[in-house]
C-alpha positions as CSV (number, residue, x, y, z in Angstrom):
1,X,-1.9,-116.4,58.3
2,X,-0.7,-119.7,57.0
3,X,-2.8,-120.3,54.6
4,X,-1.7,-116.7,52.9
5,X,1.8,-117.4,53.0
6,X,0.8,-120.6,51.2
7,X,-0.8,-118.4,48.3
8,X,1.4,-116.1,47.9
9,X,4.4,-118.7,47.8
10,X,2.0,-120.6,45.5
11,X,1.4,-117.7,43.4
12,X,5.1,-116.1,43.5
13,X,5.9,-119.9,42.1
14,X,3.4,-120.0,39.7
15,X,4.6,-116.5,38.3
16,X,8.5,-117.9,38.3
17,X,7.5,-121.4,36.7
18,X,5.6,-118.9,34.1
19,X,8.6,-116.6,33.6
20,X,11.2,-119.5,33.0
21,X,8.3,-121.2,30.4
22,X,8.4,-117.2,29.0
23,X,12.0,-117.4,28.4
24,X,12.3,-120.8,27.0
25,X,9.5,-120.2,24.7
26,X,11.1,-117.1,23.5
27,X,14.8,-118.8,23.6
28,X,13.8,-121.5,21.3
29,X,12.3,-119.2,19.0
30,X,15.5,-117.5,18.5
31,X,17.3,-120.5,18.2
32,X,14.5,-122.1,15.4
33,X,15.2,-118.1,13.6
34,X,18.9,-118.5,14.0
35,X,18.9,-122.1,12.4
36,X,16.7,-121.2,9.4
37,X,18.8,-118.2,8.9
38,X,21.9,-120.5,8.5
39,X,20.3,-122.3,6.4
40,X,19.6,-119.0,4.2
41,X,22.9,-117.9,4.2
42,X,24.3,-119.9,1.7
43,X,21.4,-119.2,-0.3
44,X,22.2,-115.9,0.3
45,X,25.7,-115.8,-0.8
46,X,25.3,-117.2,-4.2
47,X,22.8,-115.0,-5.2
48,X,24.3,-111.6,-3.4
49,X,26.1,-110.6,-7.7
50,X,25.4,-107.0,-8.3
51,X,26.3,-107.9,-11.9
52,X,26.6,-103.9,-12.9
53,X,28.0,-103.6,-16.8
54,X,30.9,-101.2,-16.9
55,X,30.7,-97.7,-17.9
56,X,31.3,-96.3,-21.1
57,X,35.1,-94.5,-21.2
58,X,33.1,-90.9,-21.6
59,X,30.8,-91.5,-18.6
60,X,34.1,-92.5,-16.5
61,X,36.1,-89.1,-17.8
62,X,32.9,-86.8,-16.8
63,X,32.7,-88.9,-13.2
64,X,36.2,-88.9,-12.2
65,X,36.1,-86.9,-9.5
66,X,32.8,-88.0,-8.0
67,X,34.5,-89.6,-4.9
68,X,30.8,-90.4,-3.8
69,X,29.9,-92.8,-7.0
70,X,33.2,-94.7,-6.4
71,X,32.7,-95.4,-2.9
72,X,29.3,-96.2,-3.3
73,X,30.1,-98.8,-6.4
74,X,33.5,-100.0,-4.2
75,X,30.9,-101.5,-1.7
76,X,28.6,-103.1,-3.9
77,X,31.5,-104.8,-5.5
78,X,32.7,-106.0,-2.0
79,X,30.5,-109.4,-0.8
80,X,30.1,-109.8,2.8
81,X,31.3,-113.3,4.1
82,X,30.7,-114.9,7.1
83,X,26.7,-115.1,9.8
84,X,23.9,-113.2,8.7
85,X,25.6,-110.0,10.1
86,X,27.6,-109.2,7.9
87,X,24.8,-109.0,5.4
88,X,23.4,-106.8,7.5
89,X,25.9,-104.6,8.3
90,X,26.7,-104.3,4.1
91,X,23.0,-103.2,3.8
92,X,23.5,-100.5,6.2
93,X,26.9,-99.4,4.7
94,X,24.7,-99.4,1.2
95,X,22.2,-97.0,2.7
96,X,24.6,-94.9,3.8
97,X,26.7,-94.6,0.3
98,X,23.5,-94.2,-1.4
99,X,22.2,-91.4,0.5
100,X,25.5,-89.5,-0.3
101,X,25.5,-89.9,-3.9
102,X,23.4,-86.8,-3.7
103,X,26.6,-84.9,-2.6
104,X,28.7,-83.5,-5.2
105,X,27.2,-84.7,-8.7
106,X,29.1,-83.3,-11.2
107,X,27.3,-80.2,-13.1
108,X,27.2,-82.0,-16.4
109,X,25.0,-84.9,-14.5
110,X,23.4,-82.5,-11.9
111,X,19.8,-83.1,-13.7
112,X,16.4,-84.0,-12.7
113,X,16.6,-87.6,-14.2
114,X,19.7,-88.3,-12.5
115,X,18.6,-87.7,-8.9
116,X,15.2,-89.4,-9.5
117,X,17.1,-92.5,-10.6
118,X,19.2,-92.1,-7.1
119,X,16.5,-91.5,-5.0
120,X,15.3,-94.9,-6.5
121,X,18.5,-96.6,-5.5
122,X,18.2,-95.1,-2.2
123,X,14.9,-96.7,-1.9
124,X,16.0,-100.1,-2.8
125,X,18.6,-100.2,-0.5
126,X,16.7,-99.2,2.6
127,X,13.9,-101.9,1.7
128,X,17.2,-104.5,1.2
129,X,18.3,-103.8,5.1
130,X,14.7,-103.7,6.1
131,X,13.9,-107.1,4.9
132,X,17.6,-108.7,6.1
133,X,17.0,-107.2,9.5
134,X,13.5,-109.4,10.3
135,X,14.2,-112.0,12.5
136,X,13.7,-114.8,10.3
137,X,15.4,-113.1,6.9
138,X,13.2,-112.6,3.9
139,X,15.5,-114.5,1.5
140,X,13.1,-114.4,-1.8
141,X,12.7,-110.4,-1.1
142,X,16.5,-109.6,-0.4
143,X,17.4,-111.8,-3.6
144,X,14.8,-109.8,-6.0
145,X,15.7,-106.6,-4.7
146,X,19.5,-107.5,-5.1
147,X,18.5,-108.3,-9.0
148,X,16.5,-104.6,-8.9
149,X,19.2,-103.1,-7.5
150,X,21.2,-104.0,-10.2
151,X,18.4,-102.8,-13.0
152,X,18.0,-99.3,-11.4
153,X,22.1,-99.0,-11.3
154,X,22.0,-99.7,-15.1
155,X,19.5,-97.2,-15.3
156,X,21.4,-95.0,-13.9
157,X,24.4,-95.7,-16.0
158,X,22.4,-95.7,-19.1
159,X,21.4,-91.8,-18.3
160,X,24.9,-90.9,-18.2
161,X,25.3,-92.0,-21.1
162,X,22.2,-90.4,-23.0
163,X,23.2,-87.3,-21.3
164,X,26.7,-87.4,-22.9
165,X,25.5,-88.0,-26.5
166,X,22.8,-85.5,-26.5
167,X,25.5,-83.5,-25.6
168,X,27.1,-84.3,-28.8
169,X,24.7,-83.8,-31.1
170,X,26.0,-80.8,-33.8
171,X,24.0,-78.5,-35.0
172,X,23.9,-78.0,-39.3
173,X,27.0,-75.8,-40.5
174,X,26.3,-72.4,-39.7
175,X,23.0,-72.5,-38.5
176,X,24.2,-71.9,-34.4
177,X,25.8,-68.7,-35.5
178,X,22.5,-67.8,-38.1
179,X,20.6,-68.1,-35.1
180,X,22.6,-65.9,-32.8
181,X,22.4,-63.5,-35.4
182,X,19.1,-63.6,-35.7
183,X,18.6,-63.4,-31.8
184,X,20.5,-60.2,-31.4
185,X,19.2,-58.4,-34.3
186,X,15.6,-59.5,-33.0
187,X,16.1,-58.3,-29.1
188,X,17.8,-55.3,-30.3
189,X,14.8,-53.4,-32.5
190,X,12.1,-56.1,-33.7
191,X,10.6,-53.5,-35.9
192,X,13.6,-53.1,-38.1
193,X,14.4,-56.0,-39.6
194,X,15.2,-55.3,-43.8
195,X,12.8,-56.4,-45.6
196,X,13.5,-57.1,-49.6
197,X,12.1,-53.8,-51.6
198,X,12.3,-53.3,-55.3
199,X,13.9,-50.8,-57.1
200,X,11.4,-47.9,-59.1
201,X,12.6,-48.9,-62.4
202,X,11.7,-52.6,-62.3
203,X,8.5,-52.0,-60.7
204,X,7.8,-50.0,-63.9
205,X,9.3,-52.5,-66.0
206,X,7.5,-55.7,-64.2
207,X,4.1,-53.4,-64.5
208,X,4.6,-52.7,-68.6
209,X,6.6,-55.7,-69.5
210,X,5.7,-58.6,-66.5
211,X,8.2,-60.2,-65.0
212,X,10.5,-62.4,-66.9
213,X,11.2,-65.8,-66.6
214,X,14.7,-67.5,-66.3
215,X,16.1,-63.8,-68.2
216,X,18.3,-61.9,-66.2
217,X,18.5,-58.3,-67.9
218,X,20.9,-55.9,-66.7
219,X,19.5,-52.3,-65.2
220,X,20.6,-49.1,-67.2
221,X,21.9,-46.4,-65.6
């Protein structure tokens, strides 16, 4: 009986001693993750630039009212300050924004192109929180996607704007309204459009006399 209580006191030690080695091990860890991430930071904070050009003064009349774009550009412009955190809690505040960009795009933009380009920025901002919310940060992937980011928000800016000027393109003078004509006339009875027919007398006349050139002669009655 002794000699039991001696084993089982030796192992219940053995299992502590382990458990306190457990959490040491893993407490250092943290503190080795937390001291490179320091040192990351200020990396970090000179390269976090979403350097966006500015819209054109058409694209900003047709997205005046898209609350959505605003806020979502308001918190790019905003840099976080301060631990790691912060960093992380922009991230997940740009995931959020992005995903609502799909809410309420203006008609005029409402297109294919334009909502493959978001889904894009979407993308981009997810991997961003993904790779600032490992342990030890990712610092060469979070500073490459800041930079693609920034590429796919020009894109984005640059379809507005090709949106807009194929919008303006005129058509030749008169050739819209030639067309409806057409268009109507067509739909209503394709079989009777007029078709140019010659008059008895010159058919005569071209047969006997040919047709002649550059002379204009005046039908008698």
């Amino acid at each position: 009986m002794k000699y039991l209580k001696f084993i089982i006191l030796s192992g219940l030690s053995l299992l502590l001693f382990s458990c306190q080695d457990e959490e040491s091990q893993r407490l250092a860890e943290t503190q080795k993750a937390a001291k490179v991430n320091d040192s990351i930071l200020k990396n970090l904070g000179n390269n976090w630039e979403f350097n966006v050009p500015p819209m054109s003064t058409k694209a900003n009349v047709q997205l005046q009212n898209w609350s959505e774009w605003e806020q979502f550009r308001s918190e790019l412009s905003q840099k976080p300050t301060g631990a790691i955190t912060a960093y992380r809690q922009k991230a997940k505040n740009l995931v959020t924004k992005a995903d609502q960009l799909f809410t309420n795009i203006p008609p005029f933009f409402d297109k294919p192109q334009v909502r493959s380009r978001i889904s894009v920025l979407v993308t981009k901002t997810k991997m961003l929180y993904t790779y600032l919310n490992i342990e030890v940060v990712q610092e060469q992937k979070v500073i490459g996607l800041i930079k693609e980011i920034t590429r796919e928000l020009t894109s984005l800016q640059n379809q507005f704007d090709e949106l807009i000027r194929k919008s303006e393109i005129q058509k030749e003078v008169g050739e819209e309204e030639m067309l409806r004509a057409l268009d109507t006339t067509r739909m209503a009875n394709p079989d009777a459009m007029p078709q140019p027919q010659a008059t008895p007398q010159r058919v005569e006349r071209q047969r006997i006399f040919g047709t002649p050139k550059n002379i204009t002669t005046p039908e008698r009655e």
